[in-house]
C-alpha positions as CSV (number, residue, x, y, z in Angstrom):
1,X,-35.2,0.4,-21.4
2,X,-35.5,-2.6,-19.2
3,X,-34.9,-1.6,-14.9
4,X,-33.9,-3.5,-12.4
5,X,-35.5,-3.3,-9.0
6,X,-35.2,-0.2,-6.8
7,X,-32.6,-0.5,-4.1
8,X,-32.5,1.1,-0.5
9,X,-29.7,3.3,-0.4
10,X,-26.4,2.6,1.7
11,X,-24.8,5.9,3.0
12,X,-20.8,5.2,2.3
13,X,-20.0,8.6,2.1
14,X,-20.0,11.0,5.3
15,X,-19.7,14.1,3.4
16,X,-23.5,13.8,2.2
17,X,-26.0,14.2,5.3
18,X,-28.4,11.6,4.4
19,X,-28.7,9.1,1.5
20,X,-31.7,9.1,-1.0
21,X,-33.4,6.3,-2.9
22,X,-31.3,5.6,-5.7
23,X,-32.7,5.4,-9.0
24,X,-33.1,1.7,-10.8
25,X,-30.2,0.1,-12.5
26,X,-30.6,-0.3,-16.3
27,X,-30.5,-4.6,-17.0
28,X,-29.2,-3.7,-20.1
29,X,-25.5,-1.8,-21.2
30,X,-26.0,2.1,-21.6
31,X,-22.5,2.0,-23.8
32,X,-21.6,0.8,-26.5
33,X,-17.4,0.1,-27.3
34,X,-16.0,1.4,-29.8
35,X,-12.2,1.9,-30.5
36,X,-10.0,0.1,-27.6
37,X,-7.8,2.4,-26.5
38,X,-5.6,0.5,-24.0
39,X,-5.1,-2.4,-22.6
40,X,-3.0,-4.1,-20.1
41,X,-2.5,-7.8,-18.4
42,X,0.4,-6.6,-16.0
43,X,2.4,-9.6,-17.3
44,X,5.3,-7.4,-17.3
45,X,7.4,-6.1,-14.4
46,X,7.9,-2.3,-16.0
47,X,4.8,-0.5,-16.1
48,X,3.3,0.6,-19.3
49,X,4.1,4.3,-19.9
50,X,1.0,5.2,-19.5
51,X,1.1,4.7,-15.9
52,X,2.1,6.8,-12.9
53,X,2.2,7.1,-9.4
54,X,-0.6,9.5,-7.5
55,X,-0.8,7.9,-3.8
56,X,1.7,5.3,-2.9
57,X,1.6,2.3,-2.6
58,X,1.2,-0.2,-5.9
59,X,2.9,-2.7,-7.2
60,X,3.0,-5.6,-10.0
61,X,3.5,-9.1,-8.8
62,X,2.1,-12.1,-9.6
63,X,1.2,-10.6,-12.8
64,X,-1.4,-8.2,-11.9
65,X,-1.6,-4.9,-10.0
66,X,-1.6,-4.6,-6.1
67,X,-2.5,-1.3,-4.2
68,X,-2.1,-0.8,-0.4
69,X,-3.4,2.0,1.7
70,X,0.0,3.0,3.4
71,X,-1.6,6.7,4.4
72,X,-3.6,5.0,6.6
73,X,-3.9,7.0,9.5
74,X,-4.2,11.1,10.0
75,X,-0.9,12.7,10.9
76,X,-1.5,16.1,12.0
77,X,0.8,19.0,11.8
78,X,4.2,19.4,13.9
79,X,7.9,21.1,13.7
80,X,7.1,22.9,10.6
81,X,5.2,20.3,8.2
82,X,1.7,20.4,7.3
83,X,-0.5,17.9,8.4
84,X,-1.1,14.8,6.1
85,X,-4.4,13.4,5.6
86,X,-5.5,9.9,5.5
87,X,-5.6,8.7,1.6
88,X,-6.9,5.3,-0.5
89,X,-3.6,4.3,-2.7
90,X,-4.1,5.7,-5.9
91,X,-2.9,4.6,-9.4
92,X,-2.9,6.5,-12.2
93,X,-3.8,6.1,-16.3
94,X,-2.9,9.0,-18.9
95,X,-5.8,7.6,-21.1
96,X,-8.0,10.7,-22.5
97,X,-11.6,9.7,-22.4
98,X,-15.0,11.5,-22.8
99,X,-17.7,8.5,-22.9
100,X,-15.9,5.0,-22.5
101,X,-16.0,1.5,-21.0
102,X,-14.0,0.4,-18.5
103,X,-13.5,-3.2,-18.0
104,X,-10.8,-4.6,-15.1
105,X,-11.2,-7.5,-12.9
106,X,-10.9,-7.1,-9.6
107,X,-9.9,-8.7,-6.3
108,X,-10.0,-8.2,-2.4
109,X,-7.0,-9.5,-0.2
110,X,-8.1,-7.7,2.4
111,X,-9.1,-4.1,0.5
112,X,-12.3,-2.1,1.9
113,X,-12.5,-0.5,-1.0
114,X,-11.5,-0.7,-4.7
115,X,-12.4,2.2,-7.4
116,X,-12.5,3.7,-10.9
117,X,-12.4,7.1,-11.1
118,X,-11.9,10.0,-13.6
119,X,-10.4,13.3,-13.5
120,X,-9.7,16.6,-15.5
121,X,-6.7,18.3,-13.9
122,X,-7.0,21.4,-16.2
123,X,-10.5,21.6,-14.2
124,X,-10.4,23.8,-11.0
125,X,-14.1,23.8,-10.2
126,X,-13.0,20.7,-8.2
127,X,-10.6,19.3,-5.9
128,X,-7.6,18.1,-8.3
129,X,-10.1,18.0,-11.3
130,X,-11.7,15.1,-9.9
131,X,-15.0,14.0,-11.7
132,X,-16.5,11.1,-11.0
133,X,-16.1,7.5,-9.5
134,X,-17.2,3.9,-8.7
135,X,-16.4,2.7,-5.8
136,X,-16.9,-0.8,-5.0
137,X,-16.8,-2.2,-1.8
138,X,-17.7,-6.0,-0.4
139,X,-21.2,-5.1,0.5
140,X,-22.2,-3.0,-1.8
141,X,-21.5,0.0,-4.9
142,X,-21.3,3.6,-4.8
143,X,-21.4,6.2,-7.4
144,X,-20.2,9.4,-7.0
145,X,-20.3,12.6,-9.3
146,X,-17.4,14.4,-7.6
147,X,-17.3,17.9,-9.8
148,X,-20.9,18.7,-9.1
149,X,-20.6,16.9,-5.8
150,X,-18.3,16.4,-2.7
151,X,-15.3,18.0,-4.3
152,X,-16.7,20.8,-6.0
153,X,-14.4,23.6,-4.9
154,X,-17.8,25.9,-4.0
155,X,-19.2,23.6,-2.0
156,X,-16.4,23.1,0.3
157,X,-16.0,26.6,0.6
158,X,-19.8,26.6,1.9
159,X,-19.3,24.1,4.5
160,X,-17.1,26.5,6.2
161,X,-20.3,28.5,6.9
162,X,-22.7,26.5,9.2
163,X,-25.7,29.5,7.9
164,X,-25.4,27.2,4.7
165,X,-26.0,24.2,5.4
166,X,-29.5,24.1,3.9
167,X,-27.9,25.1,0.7
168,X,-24.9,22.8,0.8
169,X,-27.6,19.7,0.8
170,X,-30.0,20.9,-1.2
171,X,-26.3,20.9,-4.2
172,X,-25.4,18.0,-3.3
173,X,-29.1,16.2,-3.5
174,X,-28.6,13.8,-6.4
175,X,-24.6,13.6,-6.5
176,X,-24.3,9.7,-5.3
177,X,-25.7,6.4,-5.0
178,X,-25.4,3.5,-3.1
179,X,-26.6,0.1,-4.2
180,X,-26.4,-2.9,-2.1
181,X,-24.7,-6.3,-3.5
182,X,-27.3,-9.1,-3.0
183,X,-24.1,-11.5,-2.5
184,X,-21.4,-10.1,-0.6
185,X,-18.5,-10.4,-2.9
186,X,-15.5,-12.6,-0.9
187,X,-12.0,-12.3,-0.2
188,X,-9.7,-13.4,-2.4
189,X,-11.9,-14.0,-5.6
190,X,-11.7,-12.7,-8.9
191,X,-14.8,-10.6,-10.1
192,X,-15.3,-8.2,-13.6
193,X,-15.9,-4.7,-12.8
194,X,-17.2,-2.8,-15.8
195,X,-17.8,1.0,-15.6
196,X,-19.5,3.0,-18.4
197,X,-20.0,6.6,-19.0
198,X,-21.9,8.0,-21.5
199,X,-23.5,11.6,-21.5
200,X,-24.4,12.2,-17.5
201,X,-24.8,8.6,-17.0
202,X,-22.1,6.0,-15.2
203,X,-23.3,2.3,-15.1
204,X,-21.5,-0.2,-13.1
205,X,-22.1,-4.5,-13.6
206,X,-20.0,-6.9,-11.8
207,X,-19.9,-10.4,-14.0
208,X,-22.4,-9.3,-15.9
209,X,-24.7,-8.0,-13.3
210,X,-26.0,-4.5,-13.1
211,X,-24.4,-3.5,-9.7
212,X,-25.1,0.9,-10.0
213,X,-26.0,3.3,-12.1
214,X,-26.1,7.3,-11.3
215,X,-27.4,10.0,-13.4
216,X,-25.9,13.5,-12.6
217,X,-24.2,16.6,-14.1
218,X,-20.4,16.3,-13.3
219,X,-20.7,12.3,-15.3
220,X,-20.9,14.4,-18.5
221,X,-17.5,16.5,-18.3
222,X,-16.5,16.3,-21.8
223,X,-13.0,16.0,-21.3
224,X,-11.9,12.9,-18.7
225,X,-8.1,13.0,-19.3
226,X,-7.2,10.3,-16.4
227,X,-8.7,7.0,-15.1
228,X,-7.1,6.4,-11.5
229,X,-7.6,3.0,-10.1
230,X,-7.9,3.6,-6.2
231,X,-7.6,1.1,-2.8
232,X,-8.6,1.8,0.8
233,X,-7.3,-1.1,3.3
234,X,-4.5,-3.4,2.6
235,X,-4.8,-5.2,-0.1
236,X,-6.4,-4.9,-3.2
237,X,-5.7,-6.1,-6.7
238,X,-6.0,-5.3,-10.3
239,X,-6.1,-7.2,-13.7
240,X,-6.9,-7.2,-17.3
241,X,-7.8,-3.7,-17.7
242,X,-9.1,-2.6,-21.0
243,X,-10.2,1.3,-21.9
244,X,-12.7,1.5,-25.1
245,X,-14.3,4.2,-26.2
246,X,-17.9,4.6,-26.5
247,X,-21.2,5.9,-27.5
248,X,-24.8,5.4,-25.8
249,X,-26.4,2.1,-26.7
250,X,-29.1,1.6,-29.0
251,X,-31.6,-0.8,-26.1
């Protein structure tokens, strides 16, 4: 299998302590499509049924999909009502999935962040059965393996103990990612985000350019029954998405 160059590592995330060298992007595809399972242009004003709302706020104009953060800001707790955390606007796709591709072009209007994401909500080892993600930013990519990772339900509970700390980095070693863009990608400007799974493996190009890859435990979850589509910042936009199944490529 052909690699691109090693990358330095970006550190995106706070929740890991420090980033690690991330291994080399595959030049080539590691998925090959099979059945498409779903696709959508957002040509129409009434959402496919598959959709439905997680995180406000989306909406379809201009014939695509637009998300803005609108939970922008902590609001803590008062008369009564629990505190509300800050949240990325968050889209979601009933569109069962173990190893897949994920094509959907993308655009920044002003969005720090865009992502694809997967989740098992039958899962409890993690937060709301998250999995894994990709999220893309203007400067750079980051994969995540959530279930193993960040949201793993054990390794929240062992951040409450500060004795652990040792052992909460040494579990989370391995669990993202980070791989600078070489070309910032601009405001306002279409790109092609693909996303592929297969086995413990998640790949991510951007027109045809290998942009991430990550290799970790919680990537292989054999059942992915949602894809989410997520934005941080005001705005960010969505278009052609198309969902095919998949099975490792023969490089």
């Amino acid at each position: 299998m052909k690699l691109l160059p090693l990358f330095a590592a970006l550190a995106f995330l706070p929740s890991v302590a420090a980033a690690e060298p991330p291994a080399a992007v595959p030049a080539a595809p590691i998925a090959e499509k099979k059945e498409l399972l779903f696709q959508d242009d957002f040509a129409s004003a009434t959402p496919a049924k598959q959709w439905h709302k997680v995180v406000p706020s989306f909406a379809f104009e201009n014939g695509a999909l637009k998300g803005t953060q609108t939970r922008d800001k902590e609001v803590p707790a008062a008369d009564g009502k629990p505190a509300v955390p800050a949240h990325a606007a968050v889209f979601g796709l009933d569109v069962p999935t173990k190893d897949s591709v994920v094509e959907v072009k993308i655009k920044f209007g002003g969005a720090t962040m865009v992502d694809v994401e997967f989740d098992d909500r039958k899962f409890t080892g993690s937060h709301y059965g998250h999995l894994c993600r990709a999220q893309v930013r203007p400067a750079g990519v980051t994969l995540v393996d959530e279930r193993d990772g960040n949201q793993n339900e054990e390794i929240k509970a062992m951040r409450a103990d500060p004795a652990r700390k040792a052992e909460v980095a040494a579990r989370m070693k391995g669990k993202q990612a980070t791989f600078p863009l070489a070309t910032p990608l601009e405001q306002g400007k279409w790109y092609t985000l693909v996303v592929e799974t297969v086995g413990d493996e998640m790949r991510v190009s951007i027109d045809g350019k290998p942009a991430g890859y990550l290799k970790s435990g919680g990537i292989g979850h054999p059942t992915k029954s949602k894809i989410e589509l997520g934005v941080a910042g005001k705005d960010g936009w969505f278009d052609d998405i198309k969902v095919w199944n998949a099975v490792p490529a023969k490089n």
